[in-house]
N, C-alpha and C positions, 0 to 999 in steps of 0.2 A: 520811693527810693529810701533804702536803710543807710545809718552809716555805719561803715564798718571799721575794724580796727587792724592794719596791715600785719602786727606783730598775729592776730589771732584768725588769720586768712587759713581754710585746709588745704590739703592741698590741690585738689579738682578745683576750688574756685582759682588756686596762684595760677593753676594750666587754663584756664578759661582765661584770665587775664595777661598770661604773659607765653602764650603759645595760642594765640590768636588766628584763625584763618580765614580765608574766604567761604567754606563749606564745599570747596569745587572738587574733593574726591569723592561725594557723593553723588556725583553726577558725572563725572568722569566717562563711563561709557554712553548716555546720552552724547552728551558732546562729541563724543568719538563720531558716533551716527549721524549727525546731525551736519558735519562735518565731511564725512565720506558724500554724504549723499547731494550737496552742494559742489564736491567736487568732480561727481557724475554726470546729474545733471541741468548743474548753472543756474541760469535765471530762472527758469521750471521750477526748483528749489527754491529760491526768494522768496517769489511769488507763493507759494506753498506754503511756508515756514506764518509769512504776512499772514496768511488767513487763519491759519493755527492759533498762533503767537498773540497776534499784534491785531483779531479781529479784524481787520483791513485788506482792500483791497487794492492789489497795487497794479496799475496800468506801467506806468513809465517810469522804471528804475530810477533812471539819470534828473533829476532836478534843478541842475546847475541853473537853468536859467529862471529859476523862480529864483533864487537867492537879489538879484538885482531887481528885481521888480517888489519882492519883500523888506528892500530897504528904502523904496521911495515911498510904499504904502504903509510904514507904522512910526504911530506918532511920534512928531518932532522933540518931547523931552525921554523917548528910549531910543530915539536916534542918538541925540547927543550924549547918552549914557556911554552908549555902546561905543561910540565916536572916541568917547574921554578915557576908559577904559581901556581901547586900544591903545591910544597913543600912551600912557602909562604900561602898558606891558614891554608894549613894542622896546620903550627907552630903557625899561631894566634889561630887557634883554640882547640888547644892543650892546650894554655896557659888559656883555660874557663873549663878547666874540673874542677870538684869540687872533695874535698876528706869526703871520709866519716868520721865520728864523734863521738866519746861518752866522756863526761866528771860529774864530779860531780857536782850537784848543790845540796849542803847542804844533800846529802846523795844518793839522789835521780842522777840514771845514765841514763840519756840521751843522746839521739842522732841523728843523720840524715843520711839516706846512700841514694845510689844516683840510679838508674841501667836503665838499656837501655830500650826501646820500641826492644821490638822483628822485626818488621817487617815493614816497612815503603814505602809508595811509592811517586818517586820524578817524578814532572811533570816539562820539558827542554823543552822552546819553541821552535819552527822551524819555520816551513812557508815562510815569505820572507826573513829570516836572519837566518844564525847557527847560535850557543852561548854554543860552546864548555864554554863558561867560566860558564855558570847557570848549566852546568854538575859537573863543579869541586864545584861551589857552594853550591849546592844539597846533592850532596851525599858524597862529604868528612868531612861536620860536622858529616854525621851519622855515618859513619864510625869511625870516633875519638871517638863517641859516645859510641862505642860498638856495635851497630846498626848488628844484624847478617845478615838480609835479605832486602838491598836496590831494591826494584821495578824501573823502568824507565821508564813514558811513551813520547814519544818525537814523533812529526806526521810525519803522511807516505809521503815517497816520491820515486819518481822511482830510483831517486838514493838520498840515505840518506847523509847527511852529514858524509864526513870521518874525519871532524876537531872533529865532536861534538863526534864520535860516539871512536875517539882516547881518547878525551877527559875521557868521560864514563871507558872504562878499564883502565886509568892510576889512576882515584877516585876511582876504587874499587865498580862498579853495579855490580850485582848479577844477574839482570837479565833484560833485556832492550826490549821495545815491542814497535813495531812501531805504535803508535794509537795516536790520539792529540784530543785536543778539550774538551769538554762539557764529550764525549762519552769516553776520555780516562781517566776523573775522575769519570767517574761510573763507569770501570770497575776496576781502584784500589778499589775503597769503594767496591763494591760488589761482585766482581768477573766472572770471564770467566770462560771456556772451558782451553783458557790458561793463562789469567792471571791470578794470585790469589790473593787474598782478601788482604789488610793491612790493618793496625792499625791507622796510619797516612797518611795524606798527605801534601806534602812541595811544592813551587813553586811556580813562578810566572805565568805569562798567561796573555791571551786575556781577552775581558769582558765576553765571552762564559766559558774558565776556571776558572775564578773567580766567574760568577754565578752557576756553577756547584758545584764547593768548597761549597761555600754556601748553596745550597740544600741538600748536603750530610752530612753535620756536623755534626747533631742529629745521624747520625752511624757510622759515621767516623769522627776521629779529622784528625784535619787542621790543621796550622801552623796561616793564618791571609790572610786576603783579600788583594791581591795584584793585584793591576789592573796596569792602561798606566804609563809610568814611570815620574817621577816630579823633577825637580831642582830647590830651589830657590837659589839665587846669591844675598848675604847681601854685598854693597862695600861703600865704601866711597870715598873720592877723590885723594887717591895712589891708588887704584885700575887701571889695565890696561886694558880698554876699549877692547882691539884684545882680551884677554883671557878669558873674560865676555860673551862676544858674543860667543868662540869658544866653551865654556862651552855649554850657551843654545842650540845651535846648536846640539854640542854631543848629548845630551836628546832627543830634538825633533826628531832624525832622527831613533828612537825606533816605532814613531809610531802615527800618526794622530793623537791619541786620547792624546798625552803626552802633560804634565803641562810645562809649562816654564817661569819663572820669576825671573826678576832682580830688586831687591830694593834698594834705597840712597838717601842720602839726598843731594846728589849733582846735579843739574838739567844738567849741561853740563857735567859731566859725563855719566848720562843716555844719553843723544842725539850723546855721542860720542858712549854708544854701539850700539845704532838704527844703528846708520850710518856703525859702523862694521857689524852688523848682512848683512846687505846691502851687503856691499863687498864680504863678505864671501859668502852665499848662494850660489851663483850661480856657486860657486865650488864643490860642496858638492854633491856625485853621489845621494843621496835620497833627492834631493832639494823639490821634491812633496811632498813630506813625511811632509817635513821639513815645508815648507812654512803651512801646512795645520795646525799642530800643531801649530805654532804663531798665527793662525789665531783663537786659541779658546778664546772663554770669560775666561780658566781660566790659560792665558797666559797674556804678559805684558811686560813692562818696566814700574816702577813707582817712581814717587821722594815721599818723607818723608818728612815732614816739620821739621823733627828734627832723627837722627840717634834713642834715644830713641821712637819712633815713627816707625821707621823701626826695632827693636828688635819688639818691639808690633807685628808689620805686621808679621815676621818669626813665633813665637809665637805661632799666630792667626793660619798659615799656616801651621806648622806642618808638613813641606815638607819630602819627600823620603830621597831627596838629598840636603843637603843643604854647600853650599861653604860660608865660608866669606873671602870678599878678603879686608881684612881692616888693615890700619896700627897696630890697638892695637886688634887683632883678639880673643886673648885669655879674652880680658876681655869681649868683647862682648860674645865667648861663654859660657861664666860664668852666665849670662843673657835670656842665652837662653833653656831652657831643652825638647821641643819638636821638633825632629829630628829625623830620620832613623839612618843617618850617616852623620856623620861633616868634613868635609876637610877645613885644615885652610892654609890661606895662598895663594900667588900667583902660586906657584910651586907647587899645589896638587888637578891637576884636577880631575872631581869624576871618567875620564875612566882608572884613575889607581887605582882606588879601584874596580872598573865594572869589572877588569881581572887580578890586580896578586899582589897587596899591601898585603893583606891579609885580613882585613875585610870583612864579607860577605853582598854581593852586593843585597841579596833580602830581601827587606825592605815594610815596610807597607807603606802605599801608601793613597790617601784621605783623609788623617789627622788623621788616626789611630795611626803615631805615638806620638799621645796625650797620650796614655796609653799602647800601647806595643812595642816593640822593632825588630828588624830583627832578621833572622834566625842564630843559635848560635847552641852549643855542649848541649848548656840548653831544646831546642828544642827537640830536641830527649831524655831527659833524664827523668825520675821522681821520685821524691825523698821521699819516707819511715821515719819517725821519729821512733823512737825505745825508749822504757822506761823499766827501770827495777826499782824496788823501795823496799828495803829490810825491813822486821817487822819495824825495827824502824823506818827509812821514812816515811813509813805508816803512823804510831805514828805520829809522827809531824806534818801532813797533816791533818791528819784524821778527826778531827773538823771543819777544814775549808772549806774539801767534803762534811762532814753529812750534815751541817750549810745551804749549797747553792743548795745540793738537796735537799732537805727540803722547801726552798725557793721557789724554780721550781712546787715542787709537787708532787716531783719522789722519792718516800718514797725505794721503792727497790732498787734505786741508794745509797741510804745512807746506807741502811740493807748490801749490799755488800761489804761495808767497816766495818760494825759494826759488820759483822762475823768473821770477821779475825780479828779484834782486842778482841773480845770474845774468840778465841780462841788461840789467843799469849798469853793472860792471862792465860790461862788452863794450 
């Protein structure tokens, strides 16, 4: 990994780094297919996809009842992880609930109430890694939420994870189905033989579940396109070169396609994290992984010609994950408002927020979050305004309704007020 110098970026590398995607219109019509033909025919499909896919073969979709027997059978200090971990989510996300509302505004009562999505399904990667922790991420906001009926689909394997699937029954899933992929988000949107249909869908994923999310939206809501996972690293010159590098390192070893960037305006701090990232590697049991992600156009080490210059750069990037490891951190993040999730400080790397800080670790991804935010208790919830507005109310308004439908052209909108004012008079 070179470092480079932001002022002298061309411009295919600024579009690599700052129009970032998941790679899912390259697959686009796959997924289309792959999609139709789960919605044809069902479990026939799963099962198909499983021996494709995921070399597996899958007997019995529905797992749910492994999840309980997968938590008394793994050992008692990843019991208490998982245990500790929940209850730390659980409480940040408890503290996002909202209350419902009604107050007087000059006569007129108003309100806002809040109430759950019935039915949701959360998608828990597998494949080369568990993540028991996207389990407790997943489905304990909806749970908090109210959320009656969480779905789970998480991919087949001969033998499923027992972390992920302890995980699962200590969050409270409902119901858990061994399916992954493109094929396991058409069967929450549309439904199986055994699974059933939901309302939502939450999760991270591959660029195959993320172009799937996306195909389905128009009948099924989503949560937000979450693709390869991304860190930028904002430092300046207290920054510690070893915990920079262990940082990107963390991220990269999620997965070839992961973002990874460190920005500053100190050039011999940049060249002291190269030279860590060096040392470090070649300890790192996914060093393939790892090396390949450094190796993308939209990864790096870059110097800033000025620290306001690297706020720009964050900004600009809109990263999943972003750290700043700088002496005056807080004012820098005051500067910055395009972020997933923020860890300030030397002492807050993001794999304590990845598994038990409490924040929730699935976050938009590609610089979506320019305009929305990670997965919250809000996510699952939607919210009702409520009006009541007694004769006199009415009265007081009533001119300024007639006046502006009038304006419109909506002569019946006004008549609907001026019937009941005709008739408070009577």
């Amino acid at each position: 990994m070179d470092v480079n110098t932001v002022a002298d970026l061309p411009p295919d590398r600024r579009h690599a780094l700052f129009k970032r995607d998941a790679g899912i219109d390259a697959i686009e019509t796959d997924v289309e297919d792959i999609i139709e033909r789960v919605r044809e025919e069902g479990d026939a499909a799963l099962r198909a996809y499983a021996e494709e896919f995921d070399d597996t073969t899958v007997g019995t979709i529905d797992v749910t009842d492994a999840a309980e027997r997968a938590h008394e059978d793994i050992d008692a200090d990843l019991r208490e992880a998982i245990e500790t971990a929940a209850e730390n989510i659980e409480a940040f996300h408890e503290r996002q609930l909202p209350d419902d509302w009604r107050e007087s505004f000059d006569g007129r009562e108003l309100g806002r109430r809040y109430r759950p999505t019935e039915r949701v399904g959360a998608y828990v990667p597998g494949g080369g890694a568990a993540y028991p922790s996207s389990a407790l991420m997943t489905v304990i906001p909806a749970k908090v939420a109210g959320v009656e009926q969480v779905a789970v689909a998480t991919p087949p394997a001969d033998d499923l994870s027992t972390a992920t699937l302890a995980a699962l029954h200590v969050a409270g899933a409902d119901e858990i189905h061994q399916v992954g992929g493109a094929q396991a988000i058409a069967a929450l949107a549309y439904g199986t033989e055994t699974v059933s249909r939901v309302q939502k869908i939450v999760g991270p994923g591959n660029r195959w579940v993320t172009a799937a999310k996306a195909a389905v939206r128009n009948d099924c809501a989503i949560d937000f396109l979450a693709g390869p996972s991304e860190i930028c690293v904002l430092a300046d010159d207290s920054a510690n070169p070893e915990f920079v590098a262990a940082d990107l390192l963390a991220q990269a070893e999620h997965d070839s396609a992961a973002s990874v960037v460190a920005i500053t305006d100190d050039e011999t701090l940049a060249d002291d994290v190269v030279a860590a990232i060096d040392r470090q590697i070649d300890d790192r049991e996914r060093a393939d992984v790892i090396r390949e992600a450094l190796g993308n156009d939209a990864s790096g080490v870059f110097v800033a010609r000025s620290m306001p210059e690297a706020v720009l750069f964050c900004e600009e990037y809109a990263a999943e994950h972003l750290s700043i490891q700088a002496e005056d951190d807080e004012a820098l993040l005051d500067r910055i408002s395009s972020a997933g999730s923020v860890f300030l400080g030397p002492h807050s790397p993001v794999a304590a927020g990845d598994y038990a800080a409490g924040p929730n670790h699935v976050l938009p991804t590609g610089g979506e979050a320019r305009t929305t935010g990670g997965l919250s208790v809000e996510t699952f919830l939607r919210s009702t305004t409520v009006q009541r507005l007694p004769a006199d109310a009415l009265d007081a308004l009533g001119e300024t309704v007639t006046t502006l439908a009038e304006a419109e052209g909506l002569e019946a909108h006004a008549e609907s007020v001026r019937v009941r004012e005709r008739t408070s008079r009577d």
